[in-house]
N, C-alpha and C positions, 0 to 999 in steps of 0.2 A: 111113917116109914120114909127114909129118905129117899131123895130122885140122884140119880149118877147122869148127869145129864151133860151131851157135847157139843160141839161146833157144828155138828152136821143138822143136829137137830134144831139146832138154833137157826140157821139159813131156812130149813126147808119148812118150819114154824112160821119164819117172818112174810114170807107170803101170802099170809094171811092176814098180817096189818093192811092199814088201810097205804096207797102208794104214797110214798115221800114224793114232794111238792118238789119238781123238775126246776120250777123257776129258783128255786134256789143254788143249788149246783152250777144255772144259768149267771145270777148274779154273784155268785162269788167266784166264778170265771173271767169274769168284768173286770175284777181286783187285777186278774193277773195277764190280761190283753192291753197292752200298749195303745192299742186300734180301735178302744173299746167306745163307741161315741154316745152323747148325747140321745141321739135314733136310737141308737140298738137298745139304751135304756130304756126309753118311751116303747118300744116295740113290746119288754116283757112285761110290760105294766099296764099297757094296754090290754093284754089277753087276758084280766082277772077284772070283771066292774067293781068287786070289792076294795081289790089295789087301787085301780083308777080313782073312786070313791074318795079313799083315804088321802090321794096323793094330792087329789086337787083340793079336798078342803083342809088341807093342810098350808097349801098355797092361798087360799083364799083369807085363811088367818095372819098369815104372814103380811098380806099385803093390806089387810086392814091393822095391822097394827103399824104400816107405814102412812096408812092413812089414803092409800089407792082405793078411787071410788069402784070401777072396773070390776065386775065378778072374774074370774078366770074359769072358764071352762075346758081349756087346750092344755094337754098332758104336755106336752115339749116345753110351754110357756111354763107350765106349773112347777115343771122341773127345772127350769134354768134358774126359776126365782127361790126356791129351797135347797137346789145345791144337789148332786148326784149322790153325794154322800146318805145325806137324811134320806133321799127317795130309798137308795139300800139299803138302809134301817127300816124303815117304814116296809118294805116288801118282804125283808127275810121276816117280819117282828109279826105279820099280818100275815102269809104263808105258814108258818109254825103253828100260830095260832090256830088257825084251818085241820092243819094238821092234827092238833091235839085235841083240837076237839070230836074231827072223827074216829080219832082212836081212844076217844072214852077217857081222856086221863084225868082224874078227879083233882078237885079244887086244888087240892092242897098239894098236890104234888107239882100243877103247872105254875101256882105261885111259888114255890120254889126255886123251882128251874127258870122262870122268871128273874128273879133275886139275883141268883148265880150269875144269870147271863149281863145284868145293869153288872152288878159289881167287878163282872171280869172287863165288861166295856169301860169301867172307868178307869179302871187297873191296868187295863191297854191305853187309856189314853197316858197316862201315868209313866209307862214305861215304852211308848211309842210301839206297842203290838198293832195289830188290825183288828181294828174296834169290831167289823162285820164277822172275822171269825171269830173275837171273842165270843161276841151273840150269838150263835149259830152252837159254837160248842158251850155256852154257858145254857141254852136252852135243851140242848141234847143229853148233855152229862150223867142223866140219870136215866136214858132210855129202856135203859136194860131191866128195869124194874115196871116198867111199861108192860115189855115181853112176860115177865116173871108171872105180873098180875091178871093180863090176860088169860094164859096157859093154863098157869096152875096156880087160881086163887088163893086154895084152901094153903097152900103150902108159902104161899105171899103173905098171907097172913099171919100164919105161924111163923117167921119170921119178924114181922113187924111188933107181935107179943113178946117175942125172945127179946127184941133187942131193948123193948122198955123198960125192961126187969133184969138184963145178962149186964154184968161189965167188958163184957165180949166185942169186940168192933162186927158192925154188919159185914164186913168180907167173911169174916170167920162163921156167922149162924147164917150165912146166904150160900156156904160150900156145907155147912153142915148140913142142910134142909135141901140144897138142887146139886150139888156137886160140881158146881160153878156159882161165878159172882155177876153182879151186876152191872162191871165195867166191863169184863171177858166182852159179855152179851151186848151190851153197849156196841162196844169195839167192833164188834164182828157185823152189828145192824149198821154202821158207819159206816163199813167197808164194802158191803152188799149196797149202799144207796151212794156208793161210787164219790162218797167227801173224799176232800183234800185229805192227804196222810196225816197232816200237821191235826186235825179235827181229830181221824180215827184215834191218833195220840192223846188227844186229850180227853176224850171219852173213856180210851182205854185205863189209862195209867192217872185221873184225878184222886184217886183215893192212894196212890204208890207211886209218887211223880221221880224218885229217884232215878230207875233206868233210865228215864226220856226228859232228862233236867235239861239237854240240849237244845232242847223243843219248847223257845217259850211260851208257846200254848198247853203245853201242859203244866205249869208250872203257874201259869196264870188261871186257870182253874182249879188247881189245888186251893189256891193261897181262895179263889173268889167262893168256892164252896164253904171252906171254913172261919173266912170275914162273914159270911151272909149269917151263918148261924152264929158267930158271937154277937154281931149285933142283931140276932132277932128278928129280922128283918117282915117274916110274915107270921112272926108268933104262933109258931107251931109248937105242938108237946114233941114232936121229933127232933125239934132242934137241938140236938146235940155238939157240942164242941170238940173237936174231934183235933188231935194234935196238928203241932203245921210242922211241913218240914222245913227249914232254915234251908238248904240248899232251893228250894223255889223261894223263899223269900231274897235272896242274892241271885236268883237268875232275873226276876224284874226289875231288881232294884228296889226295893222296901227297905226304908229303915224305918223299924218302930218308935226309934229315938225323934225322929220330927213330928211338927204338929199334924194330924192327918185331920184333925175337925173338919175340915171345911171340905174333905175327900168323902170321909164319911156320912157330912151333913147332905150333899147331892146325890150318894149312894142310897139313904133313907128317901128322901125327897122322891128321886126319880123310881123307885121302885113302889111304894106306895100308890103313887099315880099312874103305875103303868099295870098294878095287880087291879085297879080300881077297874080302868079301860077293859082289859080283858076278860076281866069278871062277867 
């Protein structure tokens, strides 16, 4: 039987996910404060040993590959020597993480989302987006199936049989089966965990990026959801290629007419290594 399922329920559901990870909303407030220093960054990275952990031996590699005898163990140092940029990769990329993992999300869906998120980061450096919220909503983008599967397994399921056998797009046997899709849900968990609008957008509208073409974050996730499944990326049986829309490939700036090897060669490379890490 199907579910007719709406917005109110979706909200008053999602309280019962595990809490989205503060620091993140923190660091991508960073992007857009002028004032934003050095300290304040050290400040939100020091409140996680995990972050801290990652931060410093990331600096420690760094500086042995310049050949610095010196251990580093000071979060300020460690961060001046990696750059404020990477620490914010490293903290949204290690907070999601966290994240996913306490909400159960199975292998294959956070190597996914995984995939999405490298590919739209390369695709924003490509087209000078913001590589942090490309990550952020390339790691999100499919939240709403998150919700789906927790709730109402048996009917997540049935959905996922439908669409390996339907010529049918998953929007259409995910409103057949909940009476909502899984960007709606997305969208709505975005906005409940108070992201930038520019995110809700592209969580919302990655599978229908026409409306919100203005918004190149949605148009950067269109395009990174459907480069990750052509090229394969975590060899999934779900990978389906799913048409692209030309109006998001003209709002980045893509043309398929030049060489992209060398795009796509670091698009495999770094996702590979980062399904490896997270695994």
């Amino acid at each position: 039987m199907s579910l007719h399922l709406n917005e109110s329920e979706v909200r008053t559901r999602a309280i019962n996910l595990p809490a989205f990870p503060r620091v993140v909303n923190d660091i991508l407030g960073t992007l857009e404060d002028e004032n934003a220093t050095l300290g304040a960054l050290a400040r939100f990275v020091e409140c996680d040993p995990v972050i801290t952990a990652r931060i410093v031996s990331a600096a420690n590699a760094a500086a042995m590959g310049g050949h610095t005898a010196v251990e580093l163990k000071n979060v300020k140092m460690a961060i001046s020597l990696i750059g404020m940029s990477r620490v914010r990769e490293i903290v949204l990329a290690v907070s999601m993480a966290e994240f996913a993992r306490k909400s159960g999300i199975s292998a294959y869906y956070w190597e996914h989302s995984v995939a999405v998120a490298i590919t739209a980061q390369e695709l924003g450096r490509f087209s000078h987006a913001s590589a942090d919220y490309a990550l952020v909503a390339g790691l999100l983008h499919d939240i709403g199936q998150l919700w789906m599967a927790r709730f109402y397994p048996l009917e997540f399921q049935m959905v996922r049989n439908a669409v390996n056998v339907s010529n049918r797009s998953i929007i259409e046997i995910e409103q057949h089966y909940f009476g909502i899709d899984h960007c709606l849900i997305g969208g709505i968990l975005a906005e409940q965990w108070a992201l930038p609008a520019s995110i809700v957008a592209a969580v919302r509208h990655h599978h229908d990026p026409g409306p919100q073409l203005s918004e190149k974050l949605v148009a950067l996730i269109h395009v990174a959801e459907v480069l990750s499944n052509a090229l394969d990326l975590t060899s999934r049986e779900e990978n389906q290629v799913s048409s692209i829309s030309e109006g998001a490939c003209a709002a980045i700036g893509l043309d398929w007419e030049q060489d992209m090897s060398v795009l796509f060669g670091r698009i495999e490379a770094r996702t590979e290594f980062a399904c490896r890490v997270f695994r």
